[in-house]
C-alpha positions, 0 to 999 in steps of 0.5 A, a space after each residue: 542732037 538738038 532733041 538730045 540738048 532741048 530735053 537734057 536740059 529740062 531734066 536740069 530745069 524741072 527741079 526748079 519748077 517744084 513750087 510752080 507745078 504740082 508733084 504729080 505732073 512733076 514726076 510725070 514731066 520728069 519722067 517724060 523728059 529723061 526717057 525722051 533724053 535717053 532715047 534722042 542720045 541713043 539716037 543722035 549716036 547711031 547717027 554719028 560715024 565713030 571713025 572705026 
């Protein structure tokens, strides 16, 4: 879950970064961090008992 935070939140703070770091390792570091997002969600759920 703490994953789940840490890379949601540099998919908030990377757009920010445009001047510092150059537009290809941008994309990159994007992309890396929102799949990583995606798949530390997914996994924190199954973790989770949803009470049903």
């Amino acid at each position: 879950m703490i994953l789940a935070a840490l890379l949601s939140g540099a998919e908030v703070a990377l757009p920010f970064m445009g001047e510092v770091i150059e537009p290809g390792r941008l994309a990159l570091l994007s992309a890396l961090s929102t799949s990583g997002a995606f798949v530390a969600r997914i996994l924190a759920q199954k973790g989770k008992d949803n009470g049903t």
